[in-house]
C-alpha positions in Angstrom: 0.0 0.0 0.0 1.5 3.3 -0.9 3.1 5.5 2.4 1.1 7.6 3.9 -2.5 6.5 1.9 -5.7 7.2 4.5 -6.8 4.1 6.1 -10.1 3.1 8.3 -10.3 -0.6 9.5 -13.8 -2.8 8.9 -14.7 -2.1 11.9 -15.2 1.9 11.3 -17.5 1.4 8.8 -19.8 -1.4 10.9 -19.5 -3.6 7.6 -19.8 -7.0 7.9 -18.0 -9.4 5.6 -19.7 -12.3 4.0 -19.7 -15.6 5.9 -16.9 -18.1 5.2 -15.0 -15.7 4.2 -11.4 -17.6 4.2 -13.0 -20.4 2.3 -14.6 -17.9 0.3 -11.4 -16.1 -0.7 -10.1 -19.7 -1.3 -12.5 -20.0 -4.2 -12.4 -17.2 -5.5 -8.4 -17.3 -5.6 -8.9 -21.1 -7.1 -11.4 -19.1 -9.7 -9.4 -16.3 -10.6 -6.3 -18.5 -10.9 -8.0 -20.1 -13.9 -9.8 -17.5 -15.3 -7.7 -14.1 -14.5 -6.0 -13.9 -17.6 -9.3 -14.5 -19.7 -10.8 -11.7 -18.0 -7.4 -9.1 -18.9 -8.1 -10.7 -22.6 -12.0 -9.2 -22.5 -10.7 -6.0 -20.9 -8.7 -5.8 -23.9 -10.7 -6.3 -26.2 -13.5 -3.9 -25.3 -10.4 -1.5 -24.6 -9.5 -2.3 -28.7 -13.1 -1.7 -29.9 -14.4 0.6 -28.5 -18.2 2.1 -29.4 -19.5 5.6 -28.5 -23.0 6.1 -26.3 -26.0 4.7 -27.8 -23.7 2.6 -30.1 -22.6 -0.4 -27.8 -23.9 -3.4 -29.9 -20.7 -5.4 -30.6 -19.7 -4.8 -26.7 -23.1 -6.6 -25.4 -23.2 -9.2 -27.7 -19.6 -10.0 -27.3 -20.5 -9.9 -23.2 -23.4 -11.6 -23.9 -21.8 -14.5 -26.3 -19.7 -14.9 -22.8 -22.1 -15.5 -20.5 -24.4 -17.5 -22.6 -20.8 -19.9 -23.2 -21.1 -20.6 -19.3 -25.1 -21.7 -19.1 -26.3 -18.1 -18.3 -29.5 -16.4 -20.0 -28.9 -13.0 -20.8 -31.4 -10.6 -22.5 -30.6 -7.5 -24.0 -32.3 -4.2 -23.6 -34.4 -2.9 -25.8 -32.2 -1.2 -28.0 -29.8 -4.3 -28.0 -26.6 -1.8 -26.5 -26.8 -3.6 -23.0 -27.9 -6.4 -20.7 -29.7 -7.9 -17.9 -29.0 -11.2 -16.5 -29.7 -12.9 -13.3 -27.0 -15.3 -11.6 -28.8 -18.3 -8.9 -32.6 -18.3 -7.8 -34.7 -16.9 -4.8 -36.6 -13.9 -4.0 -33.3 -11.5 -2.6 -31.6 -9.5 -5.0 -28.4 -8.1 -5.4 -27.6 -5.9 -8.8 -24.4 -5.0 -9.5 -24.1 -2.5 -12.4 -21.1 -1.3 -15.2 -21.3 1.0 -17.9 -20.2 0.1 -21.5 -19.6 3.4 -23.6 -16.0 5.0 -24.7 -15.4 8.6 -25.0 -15.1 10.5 -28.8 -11.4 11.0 -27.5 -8.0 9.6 -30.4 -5.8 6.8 -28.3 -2.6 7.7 -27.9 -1.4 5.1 -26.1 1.3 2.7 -27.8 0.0 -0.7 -26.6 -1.3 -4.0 -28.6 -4.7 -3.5 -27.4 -4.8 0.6 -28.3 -8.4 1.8 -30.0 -8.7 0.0 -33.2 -11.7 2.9 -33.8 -10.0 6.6 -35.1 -11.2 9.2 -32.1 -13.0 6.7 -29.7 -10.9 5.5 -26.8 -12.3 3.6 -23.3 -10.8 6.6 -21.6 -12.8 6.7 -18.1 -12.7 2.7 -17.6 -15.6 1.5 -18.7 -13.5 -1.2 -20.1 -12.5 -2.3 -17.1 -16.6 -1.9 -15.2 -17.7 -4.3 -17.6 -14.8 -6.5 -17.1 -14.7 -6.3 -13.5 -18.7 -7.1 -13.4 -19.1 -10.0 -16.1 -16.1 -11.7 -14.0 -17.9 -11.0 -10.8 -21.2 -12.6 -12.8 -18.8 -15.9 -14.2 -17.5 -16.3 -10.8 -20.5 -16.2 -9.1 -22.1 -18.7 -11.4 -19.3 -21.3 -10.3 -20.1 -20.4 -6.3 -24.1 -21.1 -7.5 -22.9 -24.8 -9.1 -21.1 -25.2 -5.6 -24.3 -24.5 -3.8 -23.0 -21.4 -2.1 -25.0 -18.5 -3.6 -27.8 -17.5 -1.3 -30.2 -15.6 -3.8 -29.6 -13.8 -7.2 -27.1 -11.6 -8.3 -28.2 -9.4 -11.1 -25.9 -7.9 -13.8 -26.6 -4.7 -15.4 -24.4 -4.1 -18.3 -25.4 -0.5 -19.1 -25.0 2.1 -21.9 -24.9 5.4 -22.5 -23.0 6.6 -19.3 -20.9 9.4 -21.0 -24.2 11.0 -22.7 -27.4 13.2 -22.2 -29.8 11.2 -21.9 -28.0 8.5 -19.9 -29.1 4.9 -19.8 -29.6 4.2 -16.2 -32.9 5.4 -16.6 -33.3 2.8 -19.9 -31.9 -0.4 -17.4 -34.9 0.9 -14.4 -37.4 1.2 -17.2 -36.3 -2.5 -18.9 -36.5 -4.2 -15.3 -33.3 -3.6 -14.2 -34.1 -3.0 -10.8 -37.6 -4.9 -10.0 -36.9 -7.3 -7.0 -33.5 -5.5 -6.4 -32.3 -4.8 -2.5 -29.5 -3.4 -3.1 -27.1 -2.1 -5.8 -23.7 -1.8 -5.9 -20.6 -0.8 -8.7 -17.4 0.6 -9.1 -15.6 3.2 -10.4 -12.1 3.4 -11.9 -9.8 5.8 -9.9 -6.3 5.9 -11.0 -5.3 8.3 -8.5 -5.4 4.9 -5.9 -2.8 2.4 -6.4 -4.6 -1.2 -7.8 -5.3 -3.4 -4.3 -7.2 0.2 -3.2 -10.6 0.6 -2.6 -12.6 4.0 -1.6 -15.4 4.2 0.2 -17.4 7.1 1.0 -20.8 7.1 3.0 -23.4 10.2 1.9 -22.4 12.2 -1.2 -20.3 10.9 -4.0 -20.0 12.7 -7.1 -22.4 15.6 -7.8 -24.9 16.8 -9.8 -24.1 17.5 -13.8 -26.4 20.0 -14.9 -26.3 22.4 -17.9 -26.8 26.2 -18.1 -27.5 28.1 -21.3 -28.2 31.9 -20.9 -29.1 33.5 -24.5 -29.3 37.8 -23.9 -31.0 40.1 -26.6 -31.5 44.0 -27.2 -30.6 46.9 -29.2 -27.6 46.7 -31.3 -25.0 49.8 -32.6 -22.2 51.7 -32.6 -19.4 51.4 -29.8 -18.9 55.3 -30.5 -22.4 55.7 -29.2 -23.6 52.8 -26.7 -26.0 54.9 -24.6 -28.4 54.5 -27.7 -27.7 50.3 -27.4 -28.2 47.6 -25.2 -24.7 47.2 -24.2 -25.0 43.7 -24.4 -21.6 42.6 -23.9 -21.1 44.0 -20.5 -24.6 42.4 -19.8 -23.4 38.9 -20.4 -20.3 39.7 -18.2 -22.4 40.7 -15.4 -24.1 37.0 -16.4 -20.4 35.9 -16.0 -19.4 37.7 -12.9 -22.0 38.5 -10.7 -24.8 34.8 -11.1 -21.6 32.4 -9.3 -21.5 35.0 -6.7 -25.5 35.3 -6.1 -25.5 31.6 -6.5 -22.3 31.0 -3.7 -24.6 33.3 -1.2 -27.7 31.6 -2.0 -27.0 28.0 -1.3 -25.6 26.4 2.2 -22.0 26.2 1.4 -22.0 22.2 2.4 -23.9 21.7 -1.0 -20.5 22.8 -2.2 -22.1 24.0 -5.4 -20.1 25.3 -8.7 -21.0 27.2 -11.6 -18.6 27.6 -14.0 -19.0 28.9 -18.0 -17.4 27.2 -20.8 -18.4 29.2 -23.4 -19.3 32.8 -24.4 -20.2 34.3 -27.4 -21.1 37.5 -28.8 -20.9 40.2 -31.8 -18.1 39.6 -34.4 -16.7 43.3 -35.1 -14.8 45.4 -32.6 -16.9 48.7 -33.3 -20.4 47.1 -33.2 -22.7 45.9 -29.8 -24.2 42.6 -31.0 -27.7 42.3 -31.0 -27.4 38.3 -29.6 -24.8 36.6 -27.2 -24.9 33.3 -25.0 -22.8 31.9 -22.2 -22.9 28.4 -21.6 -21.6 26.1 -18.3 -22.4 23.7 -16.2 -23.7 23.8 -12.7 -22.6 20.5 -9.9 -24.3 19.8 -6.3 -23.9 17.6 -4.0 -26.9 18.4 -1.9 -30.2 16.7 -3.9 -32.5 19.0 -2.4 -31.2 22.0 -3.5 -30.6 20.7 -6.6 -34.2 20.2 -7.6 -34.2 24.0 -7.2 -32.4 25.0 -8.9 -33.8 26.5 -12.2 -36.0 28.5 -10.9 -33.2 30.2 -8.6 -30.7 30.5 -11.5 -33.2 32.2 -13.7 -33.9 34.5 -10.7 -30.8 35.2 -10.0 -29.9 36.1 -14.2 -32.9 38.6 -14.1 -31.3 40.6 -11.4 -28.2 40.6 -12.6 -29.0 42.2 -15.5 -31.6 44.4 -14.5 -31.1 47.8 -16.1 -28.8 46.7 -18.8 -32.3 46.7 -20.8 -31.6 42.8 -21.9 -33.9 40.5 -22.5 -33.0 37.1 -21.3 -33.7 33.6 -22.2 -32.4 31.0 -19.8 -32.5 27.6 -20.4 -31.6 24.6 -17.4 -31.0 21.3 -18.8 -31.2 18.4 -16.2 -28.1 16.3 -16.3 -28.0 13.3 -13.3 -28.9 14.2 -10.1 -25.6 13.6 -7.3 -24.7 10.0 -6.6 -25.3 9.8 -2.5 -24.0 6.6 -1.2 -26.6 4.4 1.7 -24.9 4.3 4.3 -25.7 1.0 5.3 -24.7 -0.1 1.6 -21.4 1.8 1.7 -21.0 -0.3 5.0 -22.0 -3.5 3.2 -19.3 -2.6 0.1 -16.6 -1.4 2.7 -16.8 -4.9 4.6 -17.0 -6.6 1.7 -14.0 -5.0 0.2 -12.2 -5.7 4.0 -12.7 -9.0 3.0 -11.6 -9.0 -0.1 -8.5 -7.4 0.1 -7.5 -6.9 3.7 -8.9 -4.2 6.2 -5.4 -1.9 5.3 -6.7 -1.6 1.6 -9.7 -0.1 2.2 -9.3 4.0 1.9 -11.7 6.8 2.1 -12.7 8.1 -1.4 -13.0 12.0 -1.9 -15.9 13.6 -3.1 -15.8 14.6 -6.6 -17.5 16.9 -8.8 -17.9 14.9 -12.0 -21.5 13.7 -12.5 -22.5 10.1 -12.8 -25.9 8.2 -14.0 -25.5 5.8 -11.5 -27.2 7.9 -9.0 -30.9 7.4 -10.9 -30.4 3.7 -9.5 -29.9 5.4 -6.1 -32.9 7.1 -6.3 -34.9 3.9 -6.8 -33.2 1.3 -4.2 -30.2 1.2 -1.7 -26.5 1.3 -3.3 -23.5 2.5 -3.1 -20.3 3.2 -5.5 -16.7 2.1 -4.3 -13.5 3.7 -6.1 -11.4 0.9 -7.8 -8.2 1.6 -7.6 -6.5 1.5 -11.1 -3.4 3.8 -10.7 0.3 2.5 -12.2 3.4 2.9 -10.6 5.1 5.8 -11.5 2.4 6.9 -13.8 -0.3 10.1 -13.0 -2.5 9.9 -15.3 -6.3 11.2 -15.2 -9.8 10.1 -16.2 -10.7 11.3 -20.0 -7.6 11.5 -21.5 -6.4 9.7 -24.4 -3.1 8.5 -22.8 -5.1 6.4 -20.2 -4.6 3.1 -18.8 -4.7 0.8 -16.1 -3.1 -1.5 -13.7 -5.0 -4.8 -14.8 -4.2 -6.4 -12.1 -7.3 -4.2 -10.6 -9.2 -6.5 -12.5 -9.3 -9.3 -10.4 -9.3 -7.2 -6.7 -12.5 -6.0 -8.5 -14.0 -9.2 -8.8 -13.2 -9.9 -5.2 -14.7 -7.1 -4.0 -17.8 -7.3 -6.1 -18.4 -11.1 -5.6 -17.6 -10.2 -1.4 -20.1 -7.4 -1.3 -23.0 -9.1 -3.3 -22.7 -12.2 -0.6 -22.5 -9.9 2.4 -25.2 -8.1 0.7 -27.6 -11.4 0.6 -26.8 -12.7 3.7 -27.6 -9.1 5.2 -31.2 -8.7 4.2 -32.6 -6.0 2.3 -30.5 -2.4 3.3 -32.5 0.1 4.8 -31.6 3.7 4.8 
């Protein structure tokens, strides 16, 4: 474990690891002996062929063409770009869900199993998710033909993670989650070594929402801007002064940022445009203040342009809410993880501000989301770039930690909040 990495024993989180846990970790090990190495070879080859949101056909057929090999009955979703399948029989079950989309980003990574498809690259580790949860799926399978699964495990192989509209919302509507208890998944995080796992109770990753603010008036001449709608230094007081409303008008432990990405207005130097726009995106952890949002951002636009003499047109696009971890499933994941991997591996994960669908499953049942750590020694690299890439031997501590949690998860009974 790298010096100096934050550390909270099992016992800190009140998890509870699944029982038999050494001969459990036996099996597993006995599994992951034999099938390890075909599990790096899938990773690879969803790393190699990769397919843009909405697009993911060849990734769940080639998933499902591997579960189907073992006995299992997969069904796709609608569209055909994901799956569903159910591991073991009873009534309890435990879903644990990956995402299967790349990013429109080149691969610039020199490696056999670089994108084979020019400007898409798995750049956010989707690659490894899906890897990661069909394993967990395979090895689960074999503990069912041993007579030591204890309900159903659920697989949800999902698309459309990277995009507006996301497909978690697809998965609840196909039956994703009917019947589920729980939920649980992982997240690459190559700022963690591989053999780390973060764990975070309450808020995860935040809200991703959108922000379009289009202003109109009066054109003219710079020489004579009293007769105009100065509408430039109306959208800087857009720029400026609605983060500073918006910092004063929300509880600061919502830890809420608005930030612009784009502006654009007029094209001469001597002339007040007529039309301009600033676009950004707004992130909050707090879900109750998220849902209001629009109404207080288009409040707070009006008054900072009042007696510019612009008219404004602002327009808030939902993106996912904020993933908030259960905190009796982030107990559940942290124990199982303890299991897994040792007590010493399990870290606490920071909060982050990049948005995440998972959290529309949150809304529905119980989860939580664990960090995976990916991270290469020597290396520090970041999520979306084209130069990223894993240590795969995070692969198989995934698997552990899936296949631990999903048991602990069964033999604990529904979670509760």
């Amino acid at each position: 474990m790298p010096a100096g990495a934050p550390t909270r024993t099992t016992s800190e989180w009140s998890g509870t690891a699944a029982p038999s846990a050494p001969s459990l970790s036996a099996l597993l090990d006995r599994w992951l002996a034999a099938h390890g190495a075909e599990l790096v070879s899938v990773r690879r080859h969803i790393h190699a062929n990769p397919e843009l949101s909405g697009e993911e056909y060849g990734t769940a057929e080639y998933l499902a063409g591997r579960l189907a090999a073992i006995g299992l009955e997969p069904r796709f979703l609608p569209k055909g770009n994901g799956l569903i399948c159910d591991i073991g029989e009873g009534d309890q079950v435990v879903a644990l869900r990956a995402d299967l989309d790349a990013l429109p980003l080149p691969d610039v990574k020199d490696v056999p199993y670089s994108s084979t498809v020019d400007g898409v690259c798995h750049a956010c580790g989707h690659d490894v998710h899906s890897s990661v949860v069909l394993g967990a799926g395979l090895a689960a399978a074999f503990l069912a033909d041993q007579g030591l699964l204890p309900g159903r495990i659920r697989l949800l192989l999902q698309p459309s993670e990277e995009r507006f509209p996301s497909g978690a919302p697809e998965v609840i509507d196909a039956g994703g989650l009917d019947g589920v208890s729980s939920i649980f998944a992982l997240h690459c995080d190559p700022r963690l070594a591989a053999g780390l796992i973060g764990v975070r109770s309450g808020p995860l990753t935040a809200a991703a929402d959108q922000l379009e603010v289009r202003l109109s008036g009066t054109g003219g001449h710079t020489a004579r801007p009293h007769l105009t709608t100065d509408l430039v230094s109306a959208l800087g007081r857009v720029l400026v002064d609605v983060p500073a409303l918006l910092a004063r008008r929300v509880d600061a432990r919502a830890a809420i940022s608005l930030v612009f990405g784009a502006v654009h207005a007029g094209q001469a130097a001597n002339a007040i445009p007529q039309e301009g726009y600033v676009r950004g995106t707004v992130r909050i952890l707090d879900r109750t203040a998220w849902r209001e949002l629009p109404e207080l951002l288009d409040e707070l636009v009006h008054a900072a342009i009042a007696g510019t003499g612009a008219h404004a047109d602002v327009q808030y696009t939902r993106g996912v809410p904020p993933v908030i971890n259960d905190r009796l499933a982030t107990a559940t994941i942290a124990g199982g993880a303890a299991a897994a991997l040792g007590s010493d591996r399990v870290v606490e994960a920071p909060v982050s501000m990049g948005g995440e669908d998972y959290a529309y499953y949150l809304d529905q049942v119980p989860g939580a989301m664990a960090r995976l750590g990916v991270g290469r020694p020597g290396e520090a690299l970041d999520l979306h770039q084209g130069s990223f890439d894993v240590d795969e031997r995070a692969i198989g501590y995934g698997v552990r930690v899936m296949v631990h949690t999903a048991l602990a998860a069964l033999d604990d009974g529904p979670s509760a909040n």
